[in-house]
N, C-alpha and C positions, 0 to 999 in steps of 0.2 A: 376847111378850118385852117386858120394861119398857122403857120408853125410857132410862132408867139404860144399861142392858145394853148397848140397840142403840149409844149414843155411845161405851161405853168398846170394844168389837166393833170400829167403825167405828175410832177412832182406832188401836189395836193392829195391824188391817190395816193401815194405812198407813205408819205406823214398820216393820212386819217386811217392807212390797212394796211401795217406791216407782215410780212409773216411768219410763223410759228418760227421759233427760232430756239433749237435743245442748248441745254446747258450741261457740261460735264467736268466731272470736278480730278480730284488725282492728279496735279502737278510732276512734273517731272524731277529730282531732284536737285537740280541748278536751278530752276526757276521757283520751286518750292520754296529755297532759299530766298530767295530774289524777291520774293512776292510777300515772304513773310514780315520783312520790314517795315511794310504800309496796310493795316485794312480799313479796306475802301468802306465804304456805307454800302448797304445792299437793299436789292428790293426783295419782295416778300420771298422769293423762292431762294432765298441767297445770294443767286451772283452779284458782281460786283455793278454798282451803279455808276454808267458811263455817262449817263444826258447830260446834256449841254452845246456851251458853242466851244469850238476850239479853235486853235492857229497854232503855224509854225511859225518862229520867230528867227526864220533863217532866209539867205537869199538864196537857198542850195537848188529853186528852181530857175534859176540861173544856168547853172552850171552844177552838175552833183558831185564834180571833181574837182571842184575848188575853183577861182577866178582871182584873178587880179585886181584891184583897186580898178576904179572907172568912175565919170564924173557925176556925182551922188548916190555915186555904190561902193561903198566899202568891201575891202578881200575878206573873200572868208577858203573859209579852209574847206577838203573832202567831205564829205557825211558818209560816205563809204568805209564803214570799219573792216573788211572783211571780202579783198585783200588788204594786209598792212599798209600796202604803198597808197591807196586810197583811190588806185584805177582799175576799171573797167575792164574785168580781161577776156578781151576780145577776141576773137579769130582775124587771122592776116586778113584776109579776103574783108572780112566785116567792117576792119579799120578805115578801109579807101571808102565804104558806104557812109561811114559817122564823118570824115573828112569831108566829104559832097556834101552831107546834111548841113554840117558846118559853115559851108562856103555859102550856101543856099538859105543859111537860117532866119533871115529878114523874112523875105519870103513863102518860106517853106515848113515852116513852126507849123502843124497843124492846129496847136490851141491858138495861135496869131488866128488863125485860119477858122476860128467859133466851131471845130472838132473840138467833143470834150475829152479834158486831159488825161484819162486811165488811169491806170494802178501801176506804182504806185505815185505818178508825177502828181496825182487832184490835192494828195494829203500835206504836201509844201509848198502848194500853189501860194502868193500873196493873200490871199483870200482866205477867211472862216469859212469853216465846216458845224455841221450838227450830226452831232451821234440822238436818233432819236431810239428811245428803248424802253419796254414794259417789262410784264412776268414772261418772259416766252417768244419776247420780238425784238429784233433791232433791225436799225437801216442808218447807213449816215447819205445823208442830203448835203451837196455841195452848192457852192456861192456861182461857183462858172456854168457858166452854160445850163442850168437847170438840170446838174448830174444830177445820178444819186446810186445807192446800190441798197438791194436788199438781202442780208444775210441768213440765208437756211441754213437749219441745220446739217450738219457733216454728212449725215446718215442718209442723205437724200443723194443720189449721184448727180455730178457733174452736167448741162446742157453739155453732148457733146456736138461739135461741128457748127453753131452757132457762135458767132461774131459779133460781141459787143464793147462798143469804147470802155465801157466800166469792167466789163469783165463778169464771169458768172461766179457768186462767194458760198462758199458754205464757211459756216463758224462753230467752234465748240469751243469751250474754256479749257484750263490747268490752271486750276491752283486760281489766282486771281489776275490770269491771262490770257486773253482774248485772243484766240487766234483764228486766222480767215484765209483759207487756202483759195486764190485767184486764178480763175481758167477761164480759157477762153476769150480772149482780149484782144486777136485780131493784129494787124502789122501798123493801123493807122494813128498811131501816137506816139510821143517822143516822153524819154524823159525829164526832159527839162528843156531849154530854151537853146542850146550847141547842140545839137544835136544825137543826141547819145539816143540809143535806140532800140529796139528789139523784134523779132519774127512775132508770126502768131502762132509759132511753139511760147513763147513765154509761160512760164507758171510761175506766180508769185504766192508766198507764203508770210503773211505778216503779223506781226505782234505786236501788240496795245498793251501796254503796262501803268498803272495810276502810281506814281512815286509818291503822291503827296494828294492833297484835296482838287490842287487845281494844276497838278504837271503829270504828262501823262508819258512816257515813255513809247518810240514808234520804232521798230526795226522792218523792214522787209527781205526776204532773201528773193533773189530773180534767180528764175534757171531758163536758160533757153540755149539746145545746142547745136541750133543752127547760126547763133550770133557771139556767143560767150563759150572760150574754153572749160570753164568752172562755172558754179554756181557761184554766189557775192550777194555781201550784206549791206545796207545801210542802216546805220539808224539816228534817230534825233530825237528830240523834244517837243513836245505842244503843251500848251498853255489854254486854260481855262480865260476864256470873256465872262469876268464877275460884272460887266458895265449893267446898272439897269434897265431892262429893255432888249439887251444884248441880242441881236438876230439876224438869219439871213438876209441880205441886200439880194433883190430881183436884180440880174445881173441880164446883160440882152448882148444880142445880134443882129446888129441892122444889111439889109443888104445895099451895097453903095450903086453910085451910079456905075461902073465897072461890070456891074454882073454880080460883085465876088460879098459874100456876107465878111465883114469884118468887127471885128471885138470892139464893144466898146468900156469906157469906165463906169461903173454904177451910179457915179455922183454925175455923170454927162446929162446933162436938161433930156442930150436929143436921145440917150437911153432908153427913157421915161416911155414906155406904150400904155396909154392909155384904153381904157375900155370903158364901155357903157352896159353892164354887166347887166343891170335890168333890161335896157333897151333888148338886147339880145335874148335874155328870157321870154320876153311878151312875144318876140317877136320868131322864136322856136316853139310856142305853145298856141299860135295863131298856125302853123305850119309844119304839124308835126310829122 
């Protein structure tokens, strides 16, 4: 089976059989505040209803510490709240490795490279996201590479020693926020496009916040203390796709003449894999 196949397989499973996914309520005092501001619309069992498409409307997977003007990219500032100063706080040793990746970055991007991008770099990718979600389930489905994650409940322990680009999630709520502790994610993705980076000690901790119908509030906090002196936060905004029709674009991977699969645009003709999806039925059912 092509790997085409196997990803479009793989994502179609998980949109039609998310699973069980607990809801818990009790807020913590700061965010209880925080969340009281906005209530969201619920499904039947309460929590807050997150479906939809979503996007960040930042360039911060650029550069998550900020960048300079460049030619048809405007500066944008840190999304790192937490340190103040809006950097990365590294170990000495760890600096000279994000320096290499740096140097290396044309290159050496892993998502350049059709590696899917992790947690938390998939969530400000250029790209729309689907948070898809019922009484009991949620998963969000990304636009690259045919990510996606599935969130269990809290109460279910950790895959431990198993290494996946997305990371393994459990989720539980507060109050009317989403939160999804990230394990397990492996050393092979960057968080953004300079190379800023992390071990496969990482453990990320992130929070979904709905401000409004269609703005959604996004923090993550990274730990990892083989690459970071401290733990550190980011957070930003996403924005609801009211467009009608609003959906994910089948995003691909061709592999070149090189050997090497490389990324391509969604809107690219040569993107486009075609299938004969019947042909292929008759012709597994002639051969089974």
């Amino acid at each position: 089976m092509s790997r085409h196949r196997i990803l479009v397989l793989m994502t179609t499973v998980v949109v039609a059989a998310c699973v069980s996914f607990a809801a818990r309520g009790a807020a913590s005092s700061n965010e209880g505040k925080e969340t009281d501001l906005y209530s969201p619309s619920r499904l039947a069992d309460g929590t807050p209803d997150f479906r939809g498409i979503w996007q960040a409307r930042t360039t911060a997977y650029v550069n998550i510490e900020g960048h300079p003007a460049e030619k048809g990219l405007a500066a944008a500032k840190s999304i790192i709240v937490d340190p103040p100063d809006g950097k990365i706080p590294y170990l000495a040793d760890a600096l000279k490795q994000r320096a290499k990746n740096y140097e290396d970055r044309t290159s050496a991007d892993p998502a350049s490279n059709c590696f899917q991008a992790g947690v938390p770099r998939a969530t400000y990718l250029p790209t729309p996201f689907q948070i898809v979600q019922s009484v009991g389930n949620l998963a969000i489905v990304y636009t690259d590479n045919h990510a996606y994650r599935i969130v269990l409940p809290s109460g279910i322990p950790h895959d431990d020693g198993i290494d996946f680009f997305m990371g393994d999630s459990r989720g539980h709520w507060e109050g009317n926020t989403l939160i999804i502790d990230v394990t397990d994610l492996g050393d092979q993705t960057w968080l953004d496009a300079a190379g800023n980076y992390h071990s496969d000690q990482l453990h990320v901790v992130e929070r979904y916040t709905l401000l409004g119908p269609d703005t959604m509030k996004y923090e993550a906090t990274m730990e990892d203390s083989m690459v970071y002196s401290r733990p550190w936060t980011v957070r930003l905004l996403l924005y609801r796709d009211k467009n009608p029709g609003a959906r994910i674009i089948e995003d691909e991977c061709l592999e070149g003449a090189d050997g090497l699969w490389h990324h391509m645009s969604p809107f690219d003709a040569k993107a486009i894999v075609h299938h004969d999806y019947k042909a292929e039925l008759e012709a597994a059912q002639k051969n089974p």
